[in-house]
C-alpha positions in Angstrom: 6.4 4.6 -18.3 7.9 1.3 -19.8 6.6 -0.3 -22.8 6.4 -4.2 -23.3 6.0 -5.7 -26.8 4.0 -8.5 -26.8 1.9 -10.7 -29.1 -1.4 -11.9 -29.4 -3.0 -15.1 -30.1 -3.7 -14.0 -33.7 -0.2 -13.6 -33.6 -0.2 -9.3 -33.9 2.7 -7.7 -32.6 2.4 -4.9 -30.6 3.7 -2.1 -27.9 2.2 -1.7 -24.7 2.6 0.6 -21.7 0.5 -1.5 -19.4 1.4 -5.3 -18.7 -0.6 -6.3 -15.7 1.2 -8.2 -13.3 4.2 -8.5 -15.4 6.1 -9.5 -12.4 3.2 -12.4 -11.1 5.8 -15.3 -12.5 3.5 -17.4 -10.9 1.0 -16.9 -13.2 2.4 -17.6 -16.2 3.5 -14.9 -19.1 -0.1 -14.6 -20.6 -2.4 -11.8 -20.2 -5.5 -10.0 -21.3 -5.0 -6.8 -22.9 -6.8 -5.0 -26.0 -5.4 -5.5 -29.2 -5.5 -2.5 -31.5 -5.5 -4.9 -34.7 -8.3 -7.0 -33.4 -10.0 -4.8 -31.7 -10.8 -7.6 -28.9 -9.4 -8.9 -25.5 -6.8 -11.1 -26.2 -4.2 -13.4 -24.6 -0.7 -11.7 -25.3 2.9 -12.8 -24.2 5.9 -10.7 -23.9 8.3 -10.8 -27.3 12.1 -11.7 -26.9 13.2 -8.8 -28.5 17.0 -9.6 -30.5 20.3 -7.4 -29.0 22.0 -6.4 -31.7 
């Protein structure tokens, strides 16, 4: 299973292994999943993680 980090709109980053849709470009890269900081449903985006 793949992990996505993403970020929510508190701006808590985070891992996780289900991104619905992630392929839906259509949609646009926001999505509702629970953050474990806030403890709510919240609109997260996929992080551009840095190669190093």
């Amino acid at each position: 299973m793949e992990h996505t980090v993403v970020r929510c709109a508190e701006g808590h980053v985070f891992s996780t292994a289900s991104f619905p849709m992630q392929k839906a470009e259509r949609l646009g890269p926001g999505r509702l999943v629970r953050c474990p900081r806030c403890a709510r449903l919240r609109s997260v985006v996929p992080v551009a993680l840095e190669k190093r």
